[in-house]
C-alpha positions, -999 to 999 in steps of 0.1 A, spaced: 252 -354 -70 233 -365 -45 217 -403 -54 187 -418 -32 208 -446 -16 231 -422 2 206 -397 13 180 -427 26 218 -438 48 221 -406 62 187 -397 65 161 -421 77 130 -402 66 142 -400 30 129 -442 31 93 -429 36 98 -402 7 111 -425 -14 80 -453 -10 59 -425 -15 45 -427 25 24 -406 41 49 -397 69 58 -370 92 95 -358 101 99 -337 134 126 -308 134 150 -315 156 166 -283 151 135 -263 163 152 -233 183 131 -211 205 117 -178 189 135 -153 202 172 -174 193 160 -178 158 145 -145 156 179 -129 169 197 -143 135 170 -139 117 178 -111 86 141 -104 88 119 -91 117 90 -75 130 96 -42 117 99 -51 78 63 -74 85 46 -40 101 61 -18 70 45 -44 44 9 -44 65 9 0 65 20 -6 28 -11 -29 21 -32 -3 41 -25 25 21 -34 5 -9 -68 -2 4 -83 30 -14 -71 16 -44 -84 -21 -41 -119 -5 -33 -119 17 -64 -102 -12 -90 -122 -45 -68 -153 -36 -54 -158 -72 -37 -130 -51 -12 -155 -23 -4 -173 -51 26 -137 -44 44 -128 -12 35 -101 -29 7 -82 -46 36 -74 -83 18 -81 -105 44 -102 -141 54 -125 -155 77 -113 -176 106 -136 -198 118 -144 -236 140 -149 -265 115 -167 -286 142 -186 -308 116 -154 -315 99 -136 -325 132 -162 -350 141 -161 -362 102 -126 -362 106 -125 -385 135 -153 -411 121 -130 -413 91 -96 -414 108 -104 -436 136 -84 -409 161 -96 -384 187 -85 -353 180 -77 -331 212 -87 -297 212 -108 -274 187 -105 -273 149 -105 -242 130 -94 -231 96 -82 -199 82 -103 -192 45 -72 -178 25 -90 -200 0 -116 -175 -3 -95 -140 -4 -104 -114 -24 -92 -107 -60 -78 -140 -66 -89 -167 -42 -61 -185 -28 -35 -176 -3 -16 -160 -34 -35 -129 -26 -11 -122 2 20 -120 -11 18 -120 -50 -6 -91 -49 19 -71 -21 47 -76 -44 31 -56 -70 15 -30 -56 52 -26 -32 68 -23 -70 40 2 -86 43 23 -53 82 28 -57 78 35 -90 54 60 -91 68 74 -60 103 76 -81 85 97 -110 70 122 -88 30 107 -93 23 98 -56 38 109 -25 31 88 6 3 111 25 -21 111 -11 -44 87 -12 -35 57 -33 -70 57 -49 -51 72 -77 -32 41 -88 -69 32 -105 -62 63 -128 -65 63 -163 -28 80 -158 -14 58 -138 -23 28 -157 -7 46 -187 23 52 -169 23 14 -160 22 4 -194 54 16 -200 66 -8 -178 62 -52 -176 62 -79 -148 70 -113 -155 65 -147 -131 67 -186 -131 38 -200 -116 21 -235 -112 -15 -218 -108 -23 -197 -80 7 -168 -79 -3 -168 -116 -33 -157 -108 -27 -136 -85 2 -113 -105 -16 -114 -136 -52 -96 -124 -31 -71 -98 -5 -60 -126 -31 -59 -156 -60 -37 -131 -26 -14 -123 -15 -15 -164 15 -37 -167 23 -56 -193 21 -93 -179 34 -124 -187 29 -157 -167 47 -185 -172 30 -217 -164 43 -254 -158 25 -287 -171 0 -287 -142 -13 -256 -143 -48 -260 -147 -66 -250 -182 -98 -228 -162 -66 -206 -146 -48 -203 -179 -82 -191 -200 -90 -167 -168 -59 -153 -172 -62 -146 -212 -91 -133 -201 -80 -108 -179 -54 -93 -212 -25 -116 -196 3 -133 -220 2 -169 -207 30 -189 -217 28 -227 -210 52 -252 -209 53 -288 -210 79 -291 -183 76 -286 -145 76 -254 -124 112 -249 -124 115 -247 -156 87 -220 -158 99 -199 -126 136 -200 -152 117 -188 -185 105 -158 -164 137 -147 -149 149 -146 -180 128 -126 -197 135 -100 -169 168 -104 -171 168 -93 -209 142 -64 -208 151 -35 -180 115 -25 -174 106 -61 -165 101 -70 -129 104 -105 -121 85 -120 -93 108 -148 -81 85 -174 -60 117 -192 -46 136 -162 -35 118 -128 -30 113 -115 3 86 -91 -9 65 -123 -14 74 -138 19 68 -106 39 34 -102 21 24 -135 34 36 -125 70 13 -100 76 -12 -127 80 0 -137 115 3 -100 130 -38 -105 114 -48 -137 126 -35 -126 160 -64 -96 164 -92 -122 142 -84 -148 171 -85 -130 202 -117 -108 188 -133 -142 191 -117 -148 224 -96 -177 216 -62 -178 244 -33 -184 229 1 -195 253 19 -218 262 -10 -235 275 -33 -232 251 -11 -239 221 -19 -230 184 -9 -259 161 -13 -247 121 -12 -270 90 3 -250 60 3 -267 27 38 -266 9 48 -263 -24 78 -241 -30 78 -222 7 73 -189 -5 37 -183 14 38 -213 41 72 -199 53 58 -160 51 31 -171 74 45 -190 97 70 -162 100 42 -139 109 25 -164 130 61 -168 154 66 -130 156 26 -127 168 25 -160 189 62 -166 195 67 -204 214 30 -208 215 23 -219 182 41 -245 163 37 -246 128 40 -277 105 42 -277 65 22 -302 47 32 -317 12 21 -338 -15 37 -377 -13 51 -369 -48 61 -335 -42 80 -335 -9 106 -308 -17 103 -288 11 103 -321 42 133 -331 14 156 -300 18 151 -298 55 154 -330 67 188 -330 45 193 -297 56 205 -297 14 173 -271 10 176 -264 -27 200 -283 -31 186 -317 -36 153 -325 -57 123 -346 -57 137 -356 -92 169 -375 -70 151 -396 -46 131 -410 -80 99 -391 -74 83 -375 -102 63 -345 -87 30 -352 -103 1 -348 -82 -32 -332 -83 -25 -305 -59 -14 -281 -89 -3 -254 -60 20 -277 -46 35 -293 -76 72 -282 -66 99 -302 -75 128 -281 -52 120 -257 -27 132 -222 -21 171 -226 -4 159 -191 9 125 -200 28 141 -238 39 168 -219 53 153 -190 72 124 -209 82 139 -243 95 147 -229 130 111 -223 134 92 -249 118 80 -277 144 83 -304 112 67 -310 83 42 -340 63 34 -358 34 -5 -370 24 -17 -385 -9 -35 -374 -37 -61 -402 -27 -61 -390 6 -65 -350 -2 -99 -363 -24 -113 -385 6 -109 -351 24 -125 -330 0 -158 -353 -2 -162 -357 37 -155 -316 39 -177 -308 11 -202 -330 31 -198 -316 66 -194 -276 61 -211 -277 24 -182 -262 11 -156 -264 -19 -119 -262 -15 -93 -271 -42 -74 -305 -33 -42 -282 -21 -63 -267 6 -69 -304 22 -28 -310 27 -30 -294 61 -65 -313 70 -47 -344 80 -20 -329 104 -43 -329 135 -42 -367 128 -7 -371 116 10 -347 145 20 -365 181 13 -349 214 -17 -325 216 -41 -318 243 -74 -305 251 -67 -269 251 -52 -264 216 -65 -247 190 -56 -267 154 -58 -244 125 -62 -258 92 -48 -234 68 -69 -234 30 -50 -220 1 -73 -220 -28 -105 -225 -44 -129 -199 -41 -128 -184 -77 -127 -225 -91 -153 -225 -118 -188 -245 -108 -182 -270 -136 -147 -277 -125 -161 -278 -91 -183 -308 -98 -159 -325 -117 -133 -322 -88 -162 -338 -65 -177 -361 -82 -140 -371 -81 -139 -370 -50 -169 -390 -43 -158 -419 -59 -124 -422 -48 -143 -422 -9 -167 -451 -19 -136 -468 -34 -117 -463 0 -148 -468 20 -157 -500 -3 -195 -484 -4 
């Protein structure tokens, strides 16, 4: 058992956790790409066969979503410069921030609005595909326009896919697998937000809540698969289908940046802000960002000062090991996304030799965010999206020729009422702050 007095001995940064401190931890165990890509299980070549596996399934998301038709049912975001918000950004932090900010829109993906898109929808289309391919219904050259099929879907229902969610991979699972005919079942912690629940229902998904955290949720699910043999479980803390889902997002933004003629080397570094709640999509990015940009970007995961499981398992290098629960923290914050108690011992483990470090921010501070974003670029972003915002601020030693990417998770299919409720919210917790 690990207690809170030895860890904050052996560990300095477990002090700031502990107080609840916005704080940022460097990784001293940072390796250069190509030494931790050489003992890496993963590579290039499994993140290029989960991107031609997404293409052929673009026939298919044009037929079953036609908001895919605009890009010819590839699932993918708008990058773009936030140079209203970097100015706001610097009135309200008091620092200069070197360099150009940007930020990547996975809060506005197709089919299910957050950054869950990626990996959630991959895992279940990468599952349909082998079985159907198994049965003899597709073969590889067809088109996949077929998995929109009355007779695939009846195939599908022969079949069930279960997960553990806090919000967003809920979402995510539950429209892809009901559109392709699965029987769904999402189980969702405390924090999962009502509108997500009742969108789910409404989409013919079994939601199952739970008055407990996430873990006990993602546990519920696996064992439901585990007692049914035509259930598939989607396991946020350990799949790899998930985490290479989410990689083909760097081997991406590398052709969206350089289309818009942004340089990216050594000299003109790329410093991203990934917000963090169990690893599974952070750590699938960043993956894909090192094998696209290999020492030129540096990539930093951004947490919730309640939630800090995954700056917790690294800097203790105990991974999943050690909770949130241990150091007295009681992983209850706003940011429903990130509202992870442990994080995955897989992701900590694979992705620690890559990461540059990691941060904490408040719930206070993610709704002072919101208001001076909404404000600057007119647009809404759940409070998970604004966990990266501070990093540019937060993170030592930049200069004029990086390129700071913010990276948004979610909140582009938040209902307008919730929308207002979230920033009238935030509104008054920046006139509080501001004392206005």
């Amino acid at each position: 058992m690990y207690t809170s007095d030895n860890l904050r001995k052996l560990h300095p940064v477990v002090e700031d956790l502990i107080a609840k401190k916005e704080t940022a931890w460097l990784n001293e165990e940072l390796f250069p790409t190509d030494v931790a890509l050489s003992s890496c299980l993963l590579s290039e070549d499994d993140v290029r066969d989960a991107e031609q596996r997404m293409e052929r399934f673009a026939p298919f998301f044009v037929k079953a979503f036609p908001e895919t038709a605009v890009t010819e049912g590839i699932i993918e975001s708008e990058v773009r410069e936030i140079s209203a918000m970097q100015q706001a950004l610097v009135n309200y932090s008091g620092s200069k921030i070197a360099g150009k900010l940007f930020m990547k829109f996975d809060s506005h993906l197709p089919i299910s609005g957050s950054i869950k898109a990626r990996g959630g929808i991959y895992e279940v289309v990468k599952h349909a595909e082998t079985l159907a391919l198994e049965a003899g219904l597709i073969h590889l050259e067809d088109t996949y326009e077929k998995f929109a099929s009355e007779e695939f879907k009846k195939f599908f229902s022969n079949y069930s896919v279960a997960v553990g969610s806090t919000g967003n991979l809920g979402l995510s699972i539950g429209i892809i697998s009901a559109k392709l005919g699965f029987h769904v079942t999402v189980h969702m912690s405390a924090d999962a937000k009502e509108w997500k629940k009742n969108l789910l229902r409404e989409k013919g998904v079994e939601v199952i809540e739970y008055a407990s955290d996430y873990s006990l949720a993602v546990e519920r699910g696996r064992e439901q698969a585990e007692n049914d043999p035509s259930c598939h479980f989607v396991d946020d803390e350990n799949s790899t289908d998930l985490f290479l889902g989410y990689a083909v997002a760097g081997l991406r933004l590398k052709r969206q940046l350089a289309e818009q003629g942004i340089e990216v080397n050594p000299e003109n570094p790329l410093i991203v802000y990934l917000p963090c709640g169990v690893g599974g999509g952070p750590g699938g990015v960043a993956f894909g960002l090192k094998l696209a940009f290999g020492d030129a970007v540096q990539c930093y995961f951004a947490e919730p000062t309640h939630s800090p499981c995954m700056t917790l398992g690294m800097a203790t290098n105990l991974h999943d090991k050690v909770s949130v629960a241990d150091i007295g923290l009681d992983n209850v914050t706003e940011a429903d996304g990130l509202a992870v108690g442990r994080a995955s011992g897989f992701v900590g483990k694979v992705m620690k030799p890559f990461m540059s470090g990691c941060f904490t921010v408040s719930d206070a501070r993610l709704f002072e965010l919101m208001h001076l974003f909404y404000g600057a670029e007119g647009l809404f972003l759940e409070p998970s999206a604004f966990a990266g915002m501070i990093g540019p601020v937060m993170v030592p030693g930049t200069d004029e020729s990086a390129t700071h990417l913010i990276w948004a998770t979610g909140g582009g299919m938040v209902p307008e009422d919730m929308q207002q409720v979230y920033l009238t919210k935030a509104k008054q917790m920046y006139s509080t702050r501001s004392g206005s």
